[in-house]
C-alpha positions in Angstrom: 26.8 -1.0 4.9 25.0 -3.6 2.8 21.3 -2.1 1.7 17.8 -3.0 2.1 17.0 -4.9 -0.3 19.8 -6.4 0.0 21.3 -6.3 -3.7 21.3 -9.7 -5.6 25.4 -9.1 -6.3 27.6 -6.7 -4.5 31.5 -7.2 -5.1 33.9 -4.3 -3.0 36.6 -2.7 -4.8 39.3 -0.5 -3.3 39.2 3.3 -2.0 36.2 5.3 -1.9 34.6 8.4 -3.9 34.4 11.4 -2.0 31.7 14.2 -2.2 32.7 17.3 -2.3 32.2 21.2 -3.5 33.8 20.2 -7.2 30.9 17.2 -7.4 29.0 17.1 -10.1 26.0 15.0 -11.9 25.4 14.1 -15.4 22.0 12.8 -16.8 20.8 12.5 -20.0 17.5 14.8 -20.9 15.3 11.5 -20.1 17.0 11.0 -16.9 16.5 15.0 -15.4 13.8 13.9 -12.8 16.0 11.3 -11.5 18.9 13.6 -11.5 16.6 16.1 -9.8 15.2 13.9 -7.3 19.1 12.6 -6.7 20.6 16.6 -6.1 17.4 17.3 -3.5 18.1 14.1 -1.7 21.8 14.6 -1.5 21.9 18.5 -1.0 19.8 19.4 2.7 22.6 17.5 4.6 26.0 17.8 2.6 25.2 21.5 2.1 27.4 20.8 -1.7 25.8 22.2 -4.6 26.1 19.3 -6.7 25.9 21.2 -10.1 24.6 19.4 -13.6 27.7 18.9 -15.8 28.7 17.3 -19.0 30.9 14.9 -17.5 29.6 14.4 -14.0 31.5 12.8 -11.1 28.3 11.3 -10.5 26.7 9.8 -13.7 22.9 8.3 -14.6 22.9 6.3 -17.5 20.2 3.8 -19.5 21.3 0.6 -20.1 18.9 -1.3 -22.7 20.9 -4.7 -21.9 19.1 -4.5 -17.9 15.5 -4.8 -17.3 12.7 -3.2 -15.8 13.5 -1.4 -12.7 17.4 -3.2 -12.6 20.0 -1.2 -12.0 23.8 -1.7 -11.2 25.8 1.1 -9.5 29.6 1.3 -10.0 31.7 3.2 -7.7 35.4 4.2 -7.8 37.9 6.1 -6.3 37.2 8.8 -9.1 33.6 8.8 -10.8 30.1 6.7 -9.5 27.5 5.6 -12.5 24.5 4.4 -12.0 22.6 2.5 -15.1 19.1 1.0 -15.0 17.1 -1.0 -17.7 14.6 2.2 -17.5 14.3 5.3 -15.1 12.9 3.7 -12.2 15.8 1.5 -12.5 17.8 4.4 -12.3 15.8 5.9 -9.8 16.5 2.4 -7.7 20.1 2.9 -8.4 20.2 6.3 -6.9 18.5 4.9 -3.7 20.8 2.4 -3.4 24.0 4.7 -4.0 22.4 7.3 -1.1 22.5 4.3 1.1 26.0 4.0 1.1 26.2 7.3 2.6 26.5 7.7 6.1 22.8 7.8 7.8 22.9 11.6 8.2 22.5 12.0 4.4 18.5 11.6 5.9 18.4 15.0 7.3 17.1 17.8 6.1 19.8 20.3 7.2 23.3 20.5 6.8 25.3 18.2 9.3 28.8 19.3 10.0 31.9 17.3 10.5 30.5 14.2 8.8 32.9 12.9 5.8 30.7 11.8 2.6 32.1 9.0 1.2 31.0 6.2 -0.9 32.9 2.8 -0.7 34.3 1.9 -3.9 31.7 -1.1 -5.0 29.5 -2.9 -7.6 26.1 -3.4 -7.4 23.9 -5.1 -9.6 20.0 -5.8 -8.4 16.7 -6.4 -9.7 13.8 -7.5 -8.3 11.6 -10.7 -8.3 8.3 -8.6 -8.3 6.6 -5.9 -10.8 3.8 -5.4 -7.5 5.6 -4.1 -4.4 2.8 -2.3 -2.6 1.3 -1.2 0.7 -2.9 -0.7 1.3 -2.9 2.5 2.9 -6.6 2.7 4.8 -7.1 6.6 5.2 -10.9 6.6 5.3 -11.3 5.1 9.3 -8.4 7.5 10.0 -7.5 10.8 7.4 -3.9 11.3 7.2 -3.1 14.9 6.0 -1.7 15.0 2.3 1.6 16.0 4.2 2.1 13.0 5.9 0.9 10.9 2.6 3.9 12.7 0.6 6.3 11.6 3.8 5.1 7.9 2.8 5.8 7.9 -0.4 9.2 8.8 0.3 9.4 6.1 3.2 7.8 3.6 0.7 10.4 4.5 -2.7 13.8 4.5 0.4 12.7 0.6 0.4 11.6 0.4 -3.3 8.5 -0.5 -3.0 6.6 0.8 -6.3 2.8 0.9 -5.8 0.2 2.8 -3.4 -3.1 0.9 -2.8 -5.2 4.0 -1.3 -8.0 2.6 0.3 -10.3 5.9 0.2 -13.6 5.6 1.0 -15.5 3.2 3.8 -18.5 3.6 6.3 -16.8 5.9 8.6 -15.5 8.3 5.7 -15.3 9.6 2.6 -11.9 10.9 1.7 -11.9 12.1 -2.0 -13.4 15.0 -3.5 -16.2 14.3 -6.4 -17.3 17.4 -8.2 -20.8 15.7 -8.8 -21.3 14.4 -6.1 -20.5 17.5 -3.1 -22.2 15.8 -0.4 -19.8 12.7 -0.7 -17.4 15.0 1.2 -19.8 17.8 2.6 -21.3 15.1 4.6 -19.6 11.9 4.2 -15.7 13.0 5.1 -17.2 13.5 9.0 -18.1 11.8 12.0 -19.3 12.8 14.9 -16.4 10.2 17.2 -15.0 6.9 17.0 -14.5 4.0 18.7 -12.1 3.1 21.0 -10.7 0.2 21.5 -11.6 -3.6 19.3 -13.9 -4.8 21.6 -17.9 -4.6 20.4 -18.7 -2.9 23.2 -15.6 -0.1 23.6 -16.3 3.0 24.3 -16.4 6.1 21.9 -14.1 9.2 22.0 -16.6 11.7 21.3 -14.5 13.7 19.5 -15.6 14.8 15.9 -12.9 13.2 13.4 -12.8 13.6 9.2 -10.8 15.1 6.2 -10.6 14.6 2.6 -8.2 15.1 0.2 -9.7 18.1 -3.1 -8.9 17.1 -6.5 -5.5 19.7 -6.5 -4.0 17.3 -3.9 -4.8 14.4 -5.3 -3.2 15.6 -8.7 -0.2 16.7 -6.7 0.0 13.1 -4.4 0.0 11.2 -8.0 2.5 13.0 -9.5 4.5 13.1 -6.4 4.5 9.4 -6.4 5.0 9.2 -10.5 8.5 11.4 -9.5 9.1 7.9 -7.4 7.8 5.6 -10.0 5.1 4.8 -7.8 1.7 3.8 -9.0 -1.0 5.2 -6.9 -4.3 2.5 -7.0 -7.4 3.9 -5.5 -10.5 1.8 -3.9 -13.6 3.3 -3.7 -15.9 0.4 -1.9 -18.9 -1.1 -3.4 -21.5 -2.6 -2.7 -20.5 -2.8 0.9 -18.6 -0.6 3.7 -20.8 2.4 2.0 -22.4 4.1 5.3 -20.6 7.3 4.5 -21.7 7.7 1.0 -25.2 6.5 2.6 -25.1 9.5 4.8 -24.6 11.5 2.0 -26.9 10.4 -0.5 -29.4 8.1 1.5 -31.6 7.0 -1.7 -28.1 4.5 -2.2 -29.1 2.5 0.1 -31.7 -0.7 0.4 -33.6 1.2 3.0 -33.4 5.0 1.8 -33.3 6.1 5.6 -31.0 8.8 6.5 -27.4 7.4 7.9 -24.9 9.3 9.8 -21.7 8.2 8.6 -20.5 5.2 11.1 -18.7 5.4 14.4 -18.1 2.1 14.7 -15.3 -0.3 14.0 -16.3 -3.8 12.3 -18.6 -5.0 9.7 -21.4 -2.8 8.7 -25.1 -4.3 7.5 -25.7 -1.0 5.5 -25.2 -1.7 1.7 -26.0 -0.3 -1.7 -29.4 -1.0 -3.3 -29.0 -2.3 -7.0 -31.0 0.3 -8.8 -29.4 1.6 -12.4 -29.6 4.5 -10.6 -27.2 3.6 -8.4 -25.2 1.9 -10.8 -24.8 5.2 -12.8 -24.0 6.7 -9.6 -21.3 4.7 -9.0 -19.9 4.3 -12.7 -20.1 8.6 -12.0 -17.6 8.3 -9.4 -15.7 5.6 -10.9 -15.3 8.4 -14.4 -13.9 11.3 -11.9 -11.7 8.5 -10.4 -10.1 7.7 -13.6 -9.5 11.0 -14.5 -7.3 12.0 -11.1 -5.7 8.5 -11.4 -3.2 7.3 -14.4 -3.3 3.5 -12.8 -4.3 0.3 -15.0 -6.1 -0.8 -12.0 -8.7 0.9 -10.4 -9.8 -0.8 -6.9 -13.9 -1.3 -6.2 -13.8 -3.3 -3.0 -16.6 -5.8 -2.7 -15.4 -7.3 0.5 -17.4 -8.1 3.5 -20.9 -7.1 1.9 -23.4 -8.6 4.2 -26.8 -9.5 2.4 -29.0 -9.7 4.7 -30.7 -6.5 3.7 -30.9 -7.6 0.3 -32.8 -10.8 1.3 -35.1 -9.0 3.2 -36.4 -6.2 1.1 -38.9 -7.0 -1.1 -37.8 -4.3 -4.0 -34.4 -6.5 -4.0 -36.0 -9.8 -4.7 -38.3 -8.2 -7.8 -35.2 -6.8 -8.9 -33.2 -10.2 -8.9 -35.8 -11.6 -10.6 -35.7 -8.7 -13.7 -32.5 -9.9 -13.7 -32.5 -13.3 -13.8 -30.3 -13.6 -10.6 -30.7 -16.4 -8.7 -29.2 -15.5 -5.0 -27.6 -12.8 -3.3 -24.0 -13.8 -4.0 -25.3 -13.6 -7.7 -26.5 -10.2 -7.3 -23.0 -8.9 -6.1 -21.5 -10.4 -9.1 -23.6 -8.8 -11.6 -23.3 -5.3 -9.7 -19.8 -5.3 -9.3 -19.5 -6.9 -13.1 -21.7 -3.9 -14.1 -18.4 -1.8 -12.6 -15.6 -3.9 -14.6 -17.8 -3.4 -17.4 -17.4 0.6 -17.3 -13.7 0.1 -16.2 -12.9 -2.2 -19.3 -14.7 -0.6 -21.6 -12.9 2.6 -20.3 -9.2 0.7 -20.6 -8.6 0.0 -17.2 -8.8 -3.3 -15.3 -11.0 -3.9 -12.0 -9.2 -4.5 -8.8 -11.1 -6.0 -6.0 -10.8 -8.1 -2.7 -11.3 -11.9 -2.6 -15.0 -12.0 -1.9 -15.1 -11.1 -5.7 -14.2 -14.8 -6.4 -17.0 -15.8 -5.1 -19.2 -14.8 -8.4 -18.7 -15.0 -11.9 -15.7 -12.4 -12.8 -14.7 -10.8 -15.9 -11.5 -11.9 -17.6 -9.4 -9.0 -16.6 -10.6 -8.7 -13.0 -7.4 -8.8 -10.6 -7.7 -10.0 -7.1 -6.6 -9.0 -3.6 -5.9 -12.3 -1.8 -5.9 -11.2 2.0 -8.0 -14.3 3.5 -4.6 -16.3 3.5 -3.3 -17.6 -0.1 -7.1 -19.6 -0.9 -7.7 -16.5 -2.9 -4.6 -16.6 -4.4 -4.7 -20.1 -5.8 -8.1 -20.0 -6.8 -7.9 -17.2 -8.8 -4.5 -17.8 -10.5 -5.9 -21.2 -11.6 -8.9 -19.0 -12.7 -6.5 -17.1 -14.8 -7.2 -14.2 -12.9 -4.1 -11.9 -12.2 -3.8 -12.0 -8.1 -1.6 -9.2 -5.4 -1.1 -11.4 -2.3 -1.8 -9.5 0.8 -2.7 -12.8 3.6 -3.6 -11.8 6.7 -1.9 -13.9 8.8 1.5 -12.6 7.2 1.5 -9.1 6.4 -1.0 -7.4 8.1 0.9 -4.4 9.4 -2.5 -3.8 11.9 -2.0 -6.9 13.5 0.0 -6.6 16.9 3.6 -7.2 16.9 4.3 -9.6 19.8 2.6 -11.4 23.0 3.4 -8.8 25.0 0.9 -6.8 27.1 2.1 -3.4 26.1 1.4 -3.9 22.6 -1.1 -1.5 22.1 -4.9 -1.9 20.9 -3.3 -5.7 20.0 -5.4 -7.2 17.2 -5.4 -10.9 16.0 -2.4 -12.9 15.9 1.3 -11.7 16.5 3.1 -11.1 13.4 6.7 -10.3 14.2 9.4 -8.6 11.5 10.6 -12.3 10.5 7.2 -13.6 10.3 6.9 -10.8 7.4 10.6 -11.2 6.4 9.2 -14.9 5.9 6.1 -14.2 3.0 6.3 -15.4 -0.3 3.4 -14.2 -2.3 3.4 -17.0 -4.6 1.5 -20.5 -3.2 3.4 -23.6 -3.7 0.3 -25.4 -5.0 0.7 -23.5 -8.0 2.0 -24.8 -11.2 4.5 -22.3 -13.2 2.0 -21.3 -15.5 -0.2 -20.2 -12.8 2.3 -18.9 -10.7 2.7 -16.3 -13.5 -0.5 -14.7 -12.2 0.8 -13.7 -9.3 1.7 -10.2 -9.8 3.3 -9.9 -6.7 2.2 -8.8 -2.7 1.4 -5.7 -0.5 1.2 -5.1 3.5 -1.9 -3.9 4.2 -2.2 -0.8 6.8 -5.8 -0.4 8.3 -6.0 2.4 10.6 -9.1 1.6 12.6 -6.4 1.4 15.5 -4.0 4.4 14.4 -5.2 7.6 15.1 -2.4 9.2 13.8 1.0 9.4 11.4 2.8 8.4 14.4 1.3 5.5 15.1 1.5 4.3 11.2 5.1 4.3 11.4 4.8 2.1 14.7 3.0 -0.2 12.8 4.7 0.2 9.3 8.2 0.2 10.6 10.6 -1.8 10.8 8.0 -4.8 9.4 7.4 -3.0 6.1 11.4 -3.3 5.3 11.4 -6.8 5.8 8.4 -6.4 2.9 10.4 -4.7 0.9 13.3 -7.3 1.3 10.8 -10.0 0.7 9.4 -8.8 -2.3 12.1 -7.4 -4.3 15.0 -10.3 -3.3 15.2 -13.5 -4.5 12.6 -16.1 -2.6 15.7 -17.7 -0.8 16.3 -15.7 2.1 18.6 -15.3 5.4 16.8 -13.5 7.9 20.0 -13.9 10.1 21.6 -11.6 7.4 18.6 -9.7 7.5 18.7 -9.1 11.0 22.2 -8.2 11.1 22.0 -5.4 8.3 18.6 -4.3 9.9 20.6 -1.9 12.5 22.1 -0.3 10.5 19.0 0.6 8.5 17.1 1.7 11.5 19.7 4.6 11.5 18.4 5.9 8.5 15.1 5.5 10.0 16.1 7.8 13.1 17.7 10.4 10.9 14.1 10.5 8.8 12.4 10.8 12.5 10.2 7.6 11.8 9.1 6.2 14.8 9.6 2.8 14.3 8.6 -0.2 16.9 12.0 -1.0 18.7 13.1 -4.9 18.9 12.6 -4.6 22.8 9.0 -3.1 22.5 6.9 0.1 22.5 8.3 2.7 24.1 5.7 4.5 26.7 4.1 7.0 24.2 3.4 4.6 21.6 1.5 2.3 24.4 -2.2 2.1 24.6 -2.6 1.1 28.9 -6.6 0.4 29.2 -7.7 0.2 25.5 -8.9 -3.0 24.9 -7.9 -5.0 21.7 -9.0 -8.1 20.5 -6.1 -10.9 20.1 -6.6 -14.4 18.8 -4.2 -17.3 18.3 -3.4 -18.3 14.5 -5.4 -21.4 15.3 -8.3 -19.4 16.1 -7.4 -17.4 13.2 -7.3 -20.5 10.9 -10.7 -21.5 11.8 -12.2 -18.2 11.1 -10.3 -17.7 7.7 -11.6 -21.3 6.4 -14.6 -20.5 7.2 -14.8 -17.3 5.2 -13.4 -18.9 2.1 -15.6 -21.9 1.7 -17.4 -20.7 -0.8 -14.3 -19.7 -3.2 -14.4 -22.2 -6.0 -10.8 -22.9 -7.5 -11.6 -23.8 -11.0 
């Protein structure tokens, strides 16, 4: 019975509330898209017409005393109320109150002979984090708008509260900019894809793309605004840029014409440093800003080789107008040039660790993902930080040491390993911990070709996320573990397609696509050798 998150107080009282035809919900005016969101979630399986009354059985209230995003949830034998320091707190409450409900209150039809009761209880939670998030990587794989709405409502079930939509790379393009046509005309296709993690794996041949027109994008924010969910789009810079080469090949150091990339890995293909391509950019960056409401707006500037940068001559004059020094220099100043148009704009720049490796504006945040080096270097930098670590919540990675994991990348990171991640470092003082925003799982989807195979890797390891990052940082994951079951029905009813405890099942296996495991010593090694050059002060 007991919820995930797991509330921070949860005392039972006697007899239980049940729904039935004479149910009814009171909101206040401010509370209606709550109340909405609470009559379509409760209505498909009950069949009950849960009517809007002045007095409801079931009643949404603001409590000014609670904070952000708390809630507490009283039920009796007569009347449930749900109060929250603001709506999503409400909204959080009215999460946790479906819960209750037998795991059939999931489905989308009515389900007969089923008793809806709620326990007589109260509940009083809050969480530990403003960032709960997940990356979502659609531009190696496009998921149709469809099956992004379905996440959204997998991610606001476990209360997590922010989107990190990784949109564009070098195999696509996934957002519509009305300036720029070719971006999508061209760049939102490739030809096939690899197959497999190995350098040398094979391609499928098949043609693979999508991209998502500036009416869905509208209607995936506001969607996730209904769930008081912040949607934070990336569009890369200065590297992973072959599709927006391909469209538009006088971006790039060499100007030759691209075909957006096949391949899996790092790409040598980056943006020339022209004001040209500056304005370009800051172009995109302007439509960005008007589809998406978020403070942060994400620009990448991880794993930008610069070779091609040292080796064209046109470069080198142009660090020298500049007064740049080296290549690591030059990435600054472009991606400075970016937070320059963001800030100036109202927004804040949000970009991957590499970033720390140049001079950064004030109000740059950071993604920490090569372990917690980022994380610590930047919060005693006074930089705001998310903390993503590889090695910890890396939904991509495989799952276990078994065989039948498919297309297993890296190191195994089981549900308690992620159950386990605290985002904050314990080198940190308190005042730099206070940078620390909070965390996100990050879902690349170079190996997951489809919804279906997103919900292997997201589920059940993104729960123990959600636990980790709204719940207090002393944990049980024996409790955890125990509750867990219980949630997984929930999960069934939804039809998510979870990994089970005792493995993949035979349709979710990969037999004869090679992956590309390491051990987390091997791991280690490579992560410490990509951070040496991230100063901490």
């Amino acid at each position: 019975m007991f919820m995930i998150p797991r509330p921070l107080t949860w005392t039972p009282g006697t007899g239980e509330l049940v729904l039935d035809s004479g149910t009814t919900l009171a909101a206040p005016d401010e509370l209606s898209d709550v109340l909405a969101w609470l009559q379509g979630a409760l209505r498909p399986a009950t069949g009950l017409p849960l009517r809007q009354a002045g007095h409801g059985t079931v009643s949404l209230q603001l409590a000014d005393e609670l904070g952000a995003e708390a809630f507490e949830l009283d039920v009796r034998a007569e009347s449930a109320t749900v109060r929250g320091g603001d709506p999503a707190g409400v909204f959080y409450g009215c999460q946790a109150l479906v819960q209750l409900l037998p795991p059939q209150v999931y489905r989308r039809a009515p389900v007969p002979g089923v008793r809806w009761a709620l326990p007589a209880v109260r509940v009083y939670d809050a969480p530990r984090f403003g960032w709960r998030g997940v990356m979502l990587d659609v531009a190696r794989h496009f998921m149709p708008k469809h099956d992004v709405l379905r996440f959204l409502d997998l991610m606001a079930m476990h209360r997590l509260n922010t989107l990190h939509w990784h949109l564009t790379d070098d195999q696509g393009w996934r957002l519509e900019v009305l300036r720029y046509p070719r971006l999508t005309e061209v760049g939102a296709w490739r030809h096939e894809s690899q197959v497999g993690a190995v350098q040398d794996a094979p391609s499928d041949g098949r043609p693979h793309g999508g991209f998502y027109t500036q009416d869905d994008v509208r209607e995936i924010v506001a969607y996730a605004a209904q769930r008081f969910i912040t949607v934070v789009p990336e569009i890369e810079s200065p590297g992973h840029v072959q599709a927006a080469l391909a469209a538009y090949p006088q971006l790039g150091v060499t100007g030759r014409q691209l075909e957006v990339f096949t391949r899996w890995g790092i790409n040598p293909n980056v943006l020339n440093v022209e004001e040209s391509t500056v304005d370009f950019f800051t172009g995109v960056l302007d439509e960005v800003m008007q589809l998406f409401p978020s403070r942060w707006i994400g620009v990448g500037g991880d794993e930008c080789p610069k070779d091609q940068w040292r080796a064209d001559p046109r470069t080198q004059q142009r660090m020298a107008e500049l007064g740049i020094s080296d290549e690591a220099g030059l990435q600054a100043w472009f991606l400075r040039r970016l937070d320059d148009h963001l800030t100036a704009a109202g927004r804040r720049l949000f970009g991957w660790d590499e970033i720390l490796e140049g001079d950064l504006a004030p109000g740059a945040t950071i993604a920490s993902w090569r372990g917690m080096t980022g994380a610590i270097a930047a919060a005693r930098r006074g930089h705001d930080v998310v903390a993503c670590p590889d090695d910890q919540v890396y939904l991509d990675y495989r799952q276990s040491e078994s065989p039948d994991e498919p297309i297993p990348v890296a190191i195994p990171l089981s549900v308690e390993d992620v159950y386990a991640f605290d985002p904050v470092p314990p080198q940190l003082t308190p005042g730099e911990a206070r940078h620390i925003l909070g965390g996100q799982a990050n879902i690349w989807t170079e190996h997951a070709d489809s919804p279906r195979t997103v919900d292997y890797l997201a589920f059940p390891r993104l729960c123990a996320l959600a636990e980790a990052l709204w719940s207090p940082a002393e944990r049980d994951f024996g409790d955890f573990a125990r509750r867990l079951p219980a949630h997984l029905r929930r999960l069934d009813a939804l039809g998510v397609e979870y990994r089970h405890a005792d493995g993949p099942r035979p349709w979710q296996r990969r037999p004869g696509v090679p992956g590309r495991p390491a051990t987390r010593e091997q791991r280690a090694e490579h992560i410490a050798r990509l951070v040496a050059n991230i100063r901490s002060s």
